[in-house]
N, C-alpha and C positions, 0 to 999 in steps of 0.2 A: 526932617522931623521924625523921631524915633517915638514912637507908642510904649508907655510903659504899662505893659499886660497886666500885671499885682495889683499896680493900682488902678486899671481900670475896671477889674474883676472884681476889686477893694468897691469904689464906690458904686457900681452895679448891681449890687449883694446888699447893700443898704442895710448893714448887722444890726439889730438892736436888740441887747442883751438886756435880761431884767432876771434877777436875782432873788431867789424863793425861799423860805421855808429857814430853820432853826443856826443862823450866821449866814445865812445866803449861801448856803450850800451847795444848792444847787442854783447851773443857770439855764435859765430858760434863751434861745437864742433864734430871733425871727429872721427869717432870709428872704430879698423880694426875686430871686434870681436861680432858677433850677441849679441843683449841687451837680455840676459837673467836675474833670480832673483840677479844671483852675480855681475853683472855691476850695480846693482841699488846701491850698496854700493861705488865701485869706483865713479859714478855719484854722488853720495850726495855728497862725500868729496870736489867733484871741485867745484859742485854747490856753496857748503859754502865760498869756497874761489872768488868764481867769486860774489856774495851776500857783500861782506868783502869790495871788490873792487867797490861794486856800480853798477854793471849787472846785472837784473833786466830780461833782455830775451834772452831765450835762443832756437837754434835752433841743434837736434843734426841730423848728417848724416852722410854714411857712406864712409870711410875712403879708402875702396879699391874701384878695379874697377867694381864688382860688386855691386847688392843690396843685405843687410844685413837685417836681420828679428830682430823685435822686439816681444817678449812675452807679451801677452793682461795681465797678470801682469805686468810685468813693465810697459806696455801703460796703463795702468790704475794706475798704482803708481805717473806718469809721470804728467797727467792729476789733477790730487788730489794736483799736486806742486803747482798749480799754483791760487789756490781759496784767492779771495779775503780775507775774513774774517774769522780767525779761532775763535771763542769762548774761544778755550785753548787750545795757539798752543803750540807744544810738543817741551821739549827744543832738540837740535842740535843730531842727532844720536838716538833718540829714536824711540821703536820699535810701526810699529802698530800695534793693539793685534790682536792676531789671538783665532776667533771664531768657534769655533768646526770642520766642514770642511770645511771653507773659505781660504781665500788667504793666500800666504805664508806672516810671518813677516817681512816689507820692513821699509826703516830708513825714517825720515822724518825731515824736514829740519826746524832752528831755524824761518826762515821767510817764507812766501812764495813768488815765484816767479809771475812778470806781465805777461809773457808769455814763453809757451814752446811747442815745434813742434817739427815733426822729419819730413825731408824730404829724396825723395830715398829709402825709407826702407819699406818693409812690414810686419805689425801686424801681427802675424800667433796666430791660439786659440789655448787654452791649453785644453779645456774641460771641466775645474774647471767651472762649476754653483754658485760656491757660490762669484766669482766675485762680487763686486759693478761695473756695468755699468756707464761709465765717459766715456764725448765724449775728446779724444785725437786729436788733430791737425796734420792730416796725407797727407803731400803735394809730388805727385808726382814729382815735380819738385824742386829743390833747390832755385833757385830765387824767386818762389811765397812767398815759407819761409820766407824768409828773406824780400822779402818786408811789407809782411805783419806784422811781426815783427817788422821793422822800420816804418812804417807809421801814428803809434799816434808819436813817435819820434820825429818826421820832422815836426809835426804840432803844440811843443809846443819849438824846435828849434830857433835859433834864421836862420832868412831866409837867412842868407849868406851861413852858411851853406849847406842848402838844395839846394842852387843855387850853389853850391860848388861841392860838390856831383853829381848833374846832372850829369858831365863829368866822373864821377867813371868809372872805367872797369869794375865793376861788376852789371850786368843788375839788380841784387834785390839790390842794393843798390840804381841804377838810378830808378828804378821802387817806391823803396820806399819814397825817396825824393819829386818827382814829385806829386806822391797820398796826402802825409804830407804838401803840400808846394802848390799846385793848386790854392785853393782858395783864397793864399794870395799875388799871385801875382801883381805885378804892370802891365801897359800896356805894358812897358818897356823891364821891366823883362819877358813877356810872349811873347811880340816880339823875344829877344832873346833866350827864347828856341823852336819857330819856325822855327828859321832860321836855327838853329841847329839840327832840325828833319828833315828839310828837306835835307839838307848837309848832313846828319847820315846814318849809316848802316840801312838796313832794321829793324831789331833788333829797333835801337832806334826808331824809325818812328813809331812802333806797339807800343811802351811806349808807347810814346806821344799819339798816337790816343784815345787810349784806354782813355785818360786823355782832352783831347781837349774841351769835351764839358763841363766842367768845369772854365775854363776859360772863364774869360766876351771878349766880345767885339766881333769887325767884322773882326778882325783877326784871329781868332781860326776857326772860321765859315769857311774862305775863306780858309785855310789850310785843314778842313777837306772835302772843295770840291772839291780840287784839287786830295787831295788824291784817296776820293771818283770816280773819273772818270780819274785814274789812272790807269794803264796798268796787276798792283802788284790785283789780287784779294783779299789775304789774308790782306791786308793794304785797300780794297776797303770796305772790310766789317767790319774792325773794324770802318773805318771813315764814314760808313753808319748809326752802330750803336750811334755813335757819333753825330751826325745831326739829328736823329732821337729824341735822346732823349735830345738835346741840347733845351734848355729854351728862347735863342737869337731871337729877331723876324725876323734876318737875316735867320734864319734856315731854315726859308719857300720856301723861294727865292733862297735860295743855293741849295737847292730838287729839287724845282723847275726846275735849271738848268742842275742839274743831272738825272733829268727826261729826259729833252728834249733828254740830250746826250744818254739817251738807248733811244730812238728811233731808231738806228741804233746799236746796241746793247743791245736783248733782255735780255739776260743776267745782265745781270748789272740792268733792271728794275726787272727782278725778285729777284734780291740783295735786290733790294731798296724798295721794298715791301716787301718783308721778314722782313727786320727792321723795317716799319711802323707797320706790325701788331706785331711784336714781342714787341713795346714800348708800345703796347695799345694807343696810341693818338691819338683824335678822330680829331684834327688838320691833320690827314692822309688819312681821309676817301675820302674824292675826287684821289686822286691816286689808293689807293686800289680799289675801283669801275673803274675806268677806267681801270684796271690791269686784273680785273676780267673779265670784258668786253671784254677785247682784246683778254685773254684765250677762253672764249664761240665762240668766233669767229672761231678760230683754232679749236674746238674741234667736231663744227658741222662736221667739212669735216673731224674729225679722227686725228688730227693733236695736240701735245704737247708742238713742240717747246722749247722742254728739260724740263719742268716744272716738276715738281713731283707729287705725288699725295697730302701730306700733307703739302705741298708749297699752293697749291689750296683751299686744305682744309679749313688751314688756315686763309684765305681771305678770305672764304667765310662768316666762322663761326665769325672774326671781323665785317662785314658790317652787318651781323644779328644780332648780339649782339646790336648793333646799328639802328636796326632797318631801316634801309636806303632803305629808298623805291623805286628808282630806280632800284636800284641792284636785294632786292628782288623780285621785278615785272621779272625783265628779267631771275634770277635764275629757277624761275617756269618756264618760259617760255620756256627756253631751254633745261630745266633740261631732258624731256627724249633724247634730241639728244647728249648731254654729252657721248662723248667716247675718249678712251675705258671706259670700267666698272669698271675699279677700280679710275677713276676719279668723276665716278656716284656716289659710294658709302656712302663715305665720305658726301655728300652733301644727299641724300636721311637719311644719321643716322639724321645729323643736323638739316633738317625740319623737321625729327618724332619728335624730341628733341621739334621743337618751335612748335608745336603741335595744329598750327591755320589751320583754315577751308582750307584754300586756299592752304596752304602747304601741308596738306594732299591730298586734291586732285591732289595735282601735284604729287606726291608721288604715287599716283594711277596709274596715269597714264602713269609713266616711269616702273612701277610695269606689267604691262599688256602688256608692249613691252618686257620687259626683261622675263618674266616666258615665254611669247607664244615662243622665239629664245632658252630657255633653258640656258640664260645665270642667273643661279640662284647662287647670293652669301651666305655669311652668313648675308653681311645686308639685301637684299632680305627677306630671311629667318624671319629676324626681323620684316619688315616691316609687312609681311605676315601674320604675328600673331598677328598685331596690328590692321587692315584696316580689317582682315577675308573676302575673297571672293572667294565663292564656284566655282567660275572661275576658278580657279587656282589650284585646288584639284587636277585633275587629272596628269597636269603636273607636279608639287611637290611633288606628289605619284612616279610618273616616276623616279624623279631626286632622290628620298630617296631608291627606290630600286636599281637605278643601283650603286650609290658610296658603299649600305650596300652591294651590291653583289661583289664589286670588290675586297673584302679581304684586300685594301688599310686599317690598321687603324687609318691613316691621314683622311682619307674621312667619318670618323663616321660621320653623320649626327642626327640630333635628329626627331623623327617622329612627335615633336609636332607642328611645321606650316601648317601640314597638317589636324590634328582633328583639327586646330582653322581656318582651309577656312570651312573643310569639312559641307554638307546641314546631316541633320538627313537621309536621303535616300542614302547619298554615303557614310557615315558610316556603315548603313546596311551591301551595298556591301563589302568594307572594311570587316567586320566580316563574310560574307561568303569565306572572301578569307584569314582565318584566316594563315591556314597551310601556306602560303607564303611569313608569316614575319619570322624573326628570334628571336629565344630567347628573345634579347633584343628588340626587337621591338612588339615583346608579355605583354611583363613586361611593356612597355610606354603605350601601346592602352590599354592594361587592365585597368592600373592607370585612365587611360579617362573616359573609359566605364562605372567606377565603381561610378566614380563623377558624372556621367550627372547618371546613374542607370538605365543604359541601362540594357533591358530585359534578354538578354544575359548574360552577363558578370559573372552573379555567376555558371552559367556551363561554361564557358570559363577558368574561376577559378579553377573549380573542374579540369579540364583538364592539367591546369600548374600544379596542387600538383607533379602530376609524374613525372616533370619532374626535369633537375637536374639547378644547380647556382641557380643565383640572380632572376631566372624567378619564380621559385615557392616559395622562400623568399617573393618575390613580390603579391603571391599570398596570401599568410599565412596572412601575414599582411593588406591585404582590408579585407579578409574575418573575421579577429578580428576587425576592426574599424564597420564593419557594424554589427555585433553581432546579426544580427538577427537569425532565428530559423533555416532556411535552409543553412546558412554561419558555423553557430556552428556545425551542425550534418555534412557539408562538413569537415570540420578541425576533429571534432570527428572520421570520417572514415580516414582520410588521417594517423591519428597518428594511430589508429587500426593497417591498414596496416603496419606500420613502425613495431611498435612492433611486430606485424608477421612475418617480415622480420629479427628480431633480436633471435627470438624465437630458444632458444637452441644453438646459437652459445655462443664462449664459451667467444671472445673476441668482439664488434660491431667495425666496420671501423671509420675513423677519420669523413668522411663524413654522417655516420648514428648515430655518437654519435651526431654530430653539428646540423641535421633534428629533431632527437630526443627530443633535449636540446629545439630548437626554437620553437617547436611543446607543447608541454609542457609547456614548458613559458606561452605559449599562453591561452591554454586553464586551466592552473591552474590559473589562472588571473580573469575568470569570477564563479560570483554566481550561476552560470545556475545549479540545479539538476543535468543534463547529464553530465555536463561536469565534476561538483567533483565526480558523481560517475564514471566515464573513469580517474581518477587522483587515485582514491580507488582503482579502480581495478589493474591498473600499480603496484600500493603497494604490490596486493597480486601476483605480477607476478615472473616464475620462476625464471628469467632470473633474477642476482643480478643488471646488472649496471641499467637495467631497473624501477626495486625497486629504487634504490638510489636515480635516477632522479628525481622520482617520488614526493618521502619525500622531499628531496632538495625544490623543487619548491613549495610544498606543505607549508615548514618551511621557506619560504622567504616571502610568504602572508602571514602569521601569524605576519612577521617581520615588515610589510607596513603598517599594521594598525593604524589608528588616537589613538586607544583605545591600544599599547601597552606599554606606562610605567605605565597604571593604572592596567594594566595584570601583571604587573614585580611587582608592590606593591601589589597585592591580592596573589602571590606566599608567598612573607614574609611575608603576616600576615596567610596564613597558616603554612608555615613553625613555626610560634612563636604558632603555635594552638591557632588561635584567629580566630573562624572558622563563629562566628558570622559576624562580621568587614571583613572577606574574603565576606562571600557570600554579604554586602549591596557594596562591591566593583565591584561585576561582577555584579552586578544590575548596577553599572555607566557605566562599560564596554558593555554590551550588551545594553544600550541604544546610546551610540555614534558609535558601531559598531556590528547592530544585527545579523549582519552575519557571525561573528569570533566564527568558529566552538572553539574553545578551550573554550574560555570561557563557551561554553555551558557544557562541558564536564567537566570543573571542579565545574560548581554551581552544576551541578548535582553529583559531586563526594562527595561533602560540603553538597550538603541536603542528600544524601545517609548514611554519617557516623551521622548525624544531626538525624536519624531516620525516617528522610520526605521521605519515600520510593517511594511513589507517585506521589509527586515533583518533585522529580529524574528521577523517568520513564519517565514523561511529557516533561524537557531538555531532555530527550535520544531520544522519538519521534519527536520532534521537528528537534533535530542532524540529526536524521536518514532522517528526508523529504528536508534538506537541500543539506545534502551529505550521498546520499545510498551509501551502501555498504561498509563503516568505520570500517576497523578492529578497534579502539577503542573503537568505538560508541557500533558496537556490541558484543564486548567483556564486556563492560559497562553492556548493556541490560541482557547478561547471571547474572553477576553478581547480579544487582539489583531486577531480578527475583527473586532469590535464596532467597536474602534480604526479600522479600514480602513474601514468604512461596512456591512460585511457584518451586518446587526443583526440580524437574523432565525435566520441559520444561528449568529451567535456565540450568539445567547441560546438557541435551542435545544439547542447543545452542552452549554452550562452546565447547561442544567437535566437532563441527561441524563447531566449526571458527577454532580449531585446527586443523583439517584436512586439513585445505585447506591453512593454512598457517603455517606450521610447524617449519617455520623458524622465524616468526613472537618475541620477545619477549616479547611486550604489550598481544599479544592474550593467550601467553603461564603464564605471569604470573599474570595476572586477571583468565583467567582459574586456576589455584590454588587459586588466593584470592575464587574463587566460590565454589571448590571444598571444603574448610578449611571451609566457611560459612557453606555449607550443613551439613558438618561433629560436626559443635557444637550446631546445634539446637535441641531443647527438643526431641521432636517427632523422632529423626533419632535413627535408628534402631544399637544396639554394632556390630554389622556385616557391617552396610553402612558407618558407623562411619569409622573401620579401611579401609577399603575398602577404602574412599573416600580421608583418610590422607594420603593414599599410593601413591592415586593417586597425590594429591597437592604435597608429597613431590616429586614424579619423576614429575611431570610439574618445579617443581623450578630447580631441577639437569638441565633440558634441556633450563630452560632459563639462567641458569650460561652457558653455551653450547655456546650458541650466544652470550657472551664476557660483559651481563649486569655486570656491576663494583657498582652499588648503595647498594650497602653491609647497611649502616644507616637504609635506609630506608626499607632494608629486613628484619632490626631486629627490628625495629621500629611501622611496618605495624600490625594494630590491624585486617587487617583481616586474618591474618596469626596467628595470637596469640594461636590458637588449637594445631599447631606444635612446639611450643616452646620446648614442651618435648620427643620427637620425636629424638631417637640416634643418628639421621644425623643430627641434622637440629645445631649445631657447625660446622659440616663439609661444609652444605651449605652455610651460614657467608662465612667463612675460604675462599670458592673457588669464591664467589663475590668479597669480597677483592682483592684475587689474581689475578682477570682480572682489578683492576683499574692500569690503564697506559696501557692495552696490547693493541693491533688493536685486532677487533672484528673479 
């Protein structure tokens, strides 16, 4: 028995379509079964057929008593129905392709649709990223749908219609007609659907409103003042909004009278100012100022009078916007007896905003009442660090310790309104009374201290290393921006420490691996001598993860260099033995980055097989005063000794970096290349000779040990070439090979 999916998706969806508005225009289409990928195929098929019929828009929602979910695929299939112009539109059923992990393949339709929405229903995400982003038309409500789906309708309708319609039972059809149909009505015609809003359920009354000021004449005016000073608030503010932004020169006059009438109900003027400034028109400005006025009055004696804070706001930031000079005069004026405080606010942000002399000063001085009573907010706060007045220090200091100490962490405060009152003398203080801030408030003053380069603050520094979070993070990082001499040897000692602390354990904690890591970062980052030789040392350190760290950070600045694809090109022309064109390439390299230890290290590897033995020494001196203590560098130096005739001091060097780094495999297998060199020069003695190839071959066995895989280049290496006939050295190969792919 094979299931056929479409149509059981078909009747699970239980479509029923109903057909709205001026030739069934548009459809309305109820669904009982959330819109997932598979309703998008039953969708197409009705689509087509409502397309066939001449519907054009579509609106879907759902079918039970519930809300049903739509998949941001199909909302975004849905959305993509509806585009104007396709280029090359896909015939009837065809799939859209699907791109690697993008959206699933959805059918797509012979035409596209004028419009399409879903109301009642909500989008839910699928998590798919590879979506295309399409805004879909997602209406809480079913009638906004549908009105707004009929509304270009009705406007190219013929008008009987639309006057037809008005009386529909269904509010998005009345709603859509009305919007369609507005501006062409007669006086007549708009008389009678006054008469009819006013006769009408509240429902129709809120149409109409909504729609009034669109209408010419001093009828629509007079309807919306009645309204307006009507008993129905919800009907008083649509017809507020309505007269507000009505264009009639009646409009004035009809305010007018709905002013008078909040005279006796306050309420209703704060309606009616809410809509003045909400239309922005500056034909409102005499009301709003009086509106304002009347508030300052109340509020001297404490008093609101129900008004809100951003009712106030509001009003005030219109009349400034405006410039209105009464108003502003009197807003200064009053401005510090404004209460309560969260009525202050609001108008203390807005004059820092307008940022004139006079408003500052008012600002000041509602500032100097509010910090001396402790009523300190966050605009306060703002203010505080704008104006700076060492006035204010102390009680600001007060107000930031008691919220940091109350454990609330709703109440974090930030400690910087305070360094920006604070005098250079109450900073002092401040830093003697270090130990009393917290953590975080160590890590803010520090960041202060370290910008103005307060005398302090780099022992203040040294002090946070020990300690633990974001506070000694915070330390790490000034004392790398300031790079000076006493900042590097603090971060030098800090990581010391660290590494002692790691010293011989066998695994480091999650938090002394992440100290470690940032510590490191840090000081592998600079040129300083000290600081690569403390990154060298790490290298030769017991501890492995410590070593790794080390190299890591050490082969990420090799990685950052301006000079490293000219470094990646002087590899291949060694590699091709083109060793001339190598070395005039590290001549470009070391001139656009003279301090990239590598490249030193391989011109002098390039003049060393070159025969330029003393050019070689001179890059290895050079390496060495840049970054002491290099196990390369001085593995290098044993080596190129030995080159020069110096056999005795090169071999003793090597065996003296092998000691100390036995694990090392650059130290162990340049120790053989040095050992091989001594062993085939003229002057070496048939006793030193096997002596010394016993030794290069047991250095090579232990640098196979440590997991070297470069087998090529162990059989390739001319300075190995002594050992070629050496019974092991097949075996040696053999066991290089056999570490390529293993972990070391």
């Amino acid at each position: 028995c094979t299931l056929d999916v479409l149509q059981w998706t078909s009747q699970s969806s239980g479509l029923v379509t109903q057909r709205l508005g001026p030739g069934g225009a548009l459809a309305l289409i109820r669904t009982q079964r959330n819109l997932d990928v598979l309703s998008a195929w039953v969708l197409q098929q009705q689509f087509e057929q409502l397309l066939s019929n001449g519907a054009e828009r579509v609106v879907v929602t759902s079918g039970v008593g519930s809300r049903l979910s739509v998949s941001d695929e199909v909302g975004q299939w849905l959305a993509g129905l509806q585009q104007t112009l396709q280029k090359n539109p896909q015939p009837a059923g065809a799939l859209v392709p699907q791109m690697g992990n993008g959206p699933p393949p959805l059918p797509q339709l012979s035409r596209p649709l004028r419009y399409v929405a879903v109301a009642e229903m909500e989008e839910v995400q699928s998590g798919n990223r590879a979506i295309q982003r399409r805004s879909l038309r997602v209406y809480p409500k079913l009638d906004a749908a549908i009105a707004d789906g009929l509304a270009a309708v009705y406007r190219y309708a013929p008008l009987s219609e639309a006057i037809r319609d008005l009386q529909s039972d269904t509010p998005g059809i009345r709603q859509g007609a009305l919007a369609g149909a507005v501006d062409r009505l007669t006086e007549d015609e708009a008389a009678a659907v006054l008469e009819r809003a006013r006769s009408g359920s509240l429902q129709q009354q809120l149409e109409v409103a909504a729609l009034l000021n669109q209408i010419p004449g001093r009828r629509a005016v007079t309807a919306l003042q009645e309204m307006a000073i009507g008993d129905n608030e919800e009907l008083a503010q649509a017809a507020l909004w309505g007269l507000t932004t009505s264009r009639e020169d009646a409009a004035e006059k009809a305010l007018a009278v709905v002013w008078e009438a909040g005279g006796t109900r306050p309420a209703l003027r704060t309606q009616a100012a809410a809509a003045m400034v909400r239309s922005g028109d500056d034909r409102w400005t005499p009301f709003v100022a009086a509106w304002v006025r009347d508030f300052l009055e109340l509020a001297v004696n404490g008093q609101t009078g129900g008004i809100q804070p951003l009712e106030f706001q509001g009003a005030v930031a219109f009349l400034l916007d405006r410039r209105h000079e009464p108003s502003q005069f009197l807003i200064r004026e009053r401005l510090s007896q404004i209460a309560p405080a969260k009525f202050q606010d609001p108008v203390l942000r807005i004059l820092l905003s307008q940022g004139q002399p006079l408003d500052l000063q008012a600002v000041r001085e509602a500032l100097n009442q509010r910090i001396e009573k402790g009523e300190i907010s966050v605009e306060v706060l703002q203010a505080a660090m704008i104006l700076k007045d060492p006035r204010w220090t102390e009680a600001l200091l007060a107000d930031y310790r008691q919220l940091r100490n109350s454990g609330r962490p709703d109440d974090q405060r930030s400690l910087q309104p305070v360094l920006a009152c604070a005098s250079p003398a109450q900073i002092d203080r401040m830093v003697s009374q270090w130990e009393q801030f917290t953590y975080q408030g160590r890590s803010e003053f520090l960041v202060y201290l370290a910008a103005v380069d307060h005398v302090e603050w780099r022992k203040l520094a040294a002090g946070l290393l020990s300690e633990t979070g974001n506070s000694s993070e915070t330390a790490i990082n000034l004392l790398s921006q300031d790079a000076s001499e006493e900042s590097l040897a603090l971060l030098r000692d800090v990581l010391r420490r660290q590494i002692a602390a790691l010293e011989g354990t066998k695994d480091a904690s999650a938090r002394g691996q992440s100290q470690l890591q940032v510590l490191t970062a840090q000081i592998a980052s600079f040129v300083h001598p000290e600081c690569r030789r403390l990154i060298n040392q790490m290298c030769r350190d017991s501890n492995k993860y410590v070593r790794e760290t080390a190299r890591e950070q050490r082969g990420n600045l090799a990685q950052r260099s301006p000079a490293l694809r000219l470094l990646v090109q002087e590899q291949q022309l060694r590699e091709a033995d083109s060793r001339e064109e190598a070395e005039k390439v590290l001549e470009d390299v070391l001139r656009m980055d003279p301090f990239l230890l590598e490249a030193r290290l391989r011109r002098s590897s390039v003049r060393m097989h070159a025969g330029n033995f003393d050019a070689s020494m001179e890059d290895l001196r050079l390496a060495a005063e840049m970054s002491p203590e290099h196990i390369e560098v001085e593995s290098m130096v044993a080596l190129v000794m030995v080159r020069q005739g110096q056999v005795k001091g090169g071999l003793e060097a090597a065996e003296r970096l092998i000691a100390s780094v036995p694990w090392d495999d650059y130290a162990l297998y340049n120790g053989a290349c040095s050992f091989a060199r001594a062993a085939e020069r003229a002057e070496t003695t048939a006793e030193d000779r096997t002596r010394w190839i016993d030794r290069a071959i047991a250095l090579i066995k232990a640098t196979n040990e440590t997991g070297f895989d470069d087998y090529k280049h162990l059989g390739e290496d001319v300075d190995l070439r002594i050992l070629h006939d050496h019974p092991e050295w097949s075996g040696l190969i053999e066991a290089a090979r056999k570490n390529e792919g293993q972990e070391p």
